[in-house]
N, C-alpha and C positions, 0 to 999 in steps of 0.2 A: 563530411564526417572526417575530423580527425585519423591519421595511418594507426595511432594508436588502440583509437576506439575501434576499424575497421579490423584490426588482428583481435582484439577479445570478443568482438562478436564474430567474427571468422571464424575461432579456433574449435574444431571438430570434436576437440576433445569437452567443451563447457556444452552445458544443458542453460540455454539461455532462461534466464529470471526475470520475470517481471514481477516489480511490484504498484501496488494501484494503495493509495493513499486517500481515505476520508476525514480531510483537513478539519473540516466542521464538527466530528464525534473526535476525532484526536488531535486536536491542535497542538500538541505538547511533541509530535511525532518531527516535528519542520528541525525539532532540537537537533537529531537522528537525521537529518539528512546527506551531512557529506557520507557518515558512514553508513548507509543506504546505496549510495552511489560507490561505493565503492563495493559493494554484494551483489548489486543487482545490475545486468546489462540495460534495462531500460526501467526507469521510475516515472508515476503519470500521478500528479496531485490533482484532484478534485474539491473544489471550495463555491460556496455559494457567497459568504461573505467571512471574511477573519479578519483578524484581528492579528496572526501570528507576523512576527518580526523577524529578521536574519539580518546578522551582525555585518557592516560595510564589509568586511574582509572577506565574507563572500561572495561577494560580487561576481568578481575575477572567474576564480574557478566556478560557479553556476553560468554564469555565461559561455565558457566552453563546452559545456554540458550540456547547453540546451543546442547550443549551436553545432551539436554533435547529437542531437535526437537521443540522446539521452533520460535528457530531464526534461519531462511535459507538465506545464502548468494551465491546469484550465477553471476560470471563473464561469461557474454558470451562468447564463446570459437573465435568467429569471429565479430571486429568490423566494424557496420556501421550505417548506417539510420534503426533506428526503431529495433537494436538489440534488446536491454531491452524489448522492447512491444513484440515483438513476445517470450521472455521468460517470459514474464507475461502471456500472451496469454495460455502460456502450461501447467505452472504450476495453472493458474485457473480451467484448464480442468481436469487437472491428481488429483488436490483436490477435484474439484466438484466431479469425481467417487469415491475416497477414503472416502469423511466425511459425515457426517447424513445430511438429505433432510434439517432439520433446519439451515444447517451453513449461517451465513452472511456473504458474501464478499464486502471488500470494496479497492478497489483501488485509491491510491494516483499518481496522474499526471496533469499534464496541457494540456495533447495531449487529445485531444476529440476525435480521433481516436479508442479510448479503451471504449469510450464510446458502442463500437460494441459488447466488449465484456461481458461489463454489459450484453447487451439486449441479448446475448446467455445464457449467467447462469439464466436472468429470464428467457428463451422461456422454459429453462428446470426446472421453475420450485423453482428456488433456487433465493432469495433476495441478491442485487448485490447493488451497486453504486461507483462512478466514483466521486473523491474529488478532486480539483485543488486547489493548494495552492499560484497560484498570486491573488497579492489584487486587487481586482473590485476597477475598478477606476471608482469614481463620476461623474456623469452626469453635465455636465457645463453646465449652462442655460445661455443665453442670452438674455438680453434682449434690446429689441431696442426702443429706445426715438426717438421722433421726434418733431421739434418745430417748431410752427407756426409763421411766424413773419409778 
């Protein structure tokens, strides 16, 4: 680990952050990743198979970052329905035992499915939430005229 990275996860004063990534419902999120890494103490992508790209120039800095247990990238070893979410599912579990009662988790998905696993990192205790990254579409009102003749 980086002296760098060992003072921002040191510092008594930060509520360490994680965030968990399902690459497969938000492919669009890989866009958002330096400035992820740069919110979050430790980021962890979950992907069964994608298709998502990153531009050569980041190379460089993602390699620091994984080489500093930063940035976890995991391909499911079997693809299918709900790969990604059950290797979210794990690695929220195996972090929740690993990091201080104060960490926050926050996952990025659209499947509200994980929303379960929010409500298990709080039943134990640990501040969680579940971020969906499609745009809320606006409520169309209608309204009806009528004429009397």
């Amino acid at each position: 680990m980086t002296e760098d990275a060992q003072n921002t996860n040191q510092n008594s004063n930060d509520v360490a952050r994680v965030l968990l990534i399902d690459l497969e419902n938000c492919p669009n999120q890989i866009h958002q990743l330096q400035k992820n890494l740069e919110q979050f103490s430790q980021v962890i992508i979950c992907y069964a198979q994608s298709g998502a790209k990153i531009p050569l120039d980041w190379l460089m800095p993602l390699s620091a970052t994984v080489n500093a247990n930063k940035l976890k990238i995991f391909r499911m070893a079997n693809v299918g329905k709900n790969a990604a979410d059950f290797g979210i599912c794990f690695f929220a579990g195996a972090l929740m035992q690993q990091l201080q009662q104060e960490t926050y988790f926050v996952i990025i998905s659209n499947d509200t499915d994980l929303d379960h696993v929010v409500n298990l990192l709080k039943s134990q205790g640990r501040s969680a939430e579940r971020v969906g990254t499609k745009k809320e579409e606006k409520p169309v009102i209608v309204t009806a005229t009528t004429s009397l003749s």
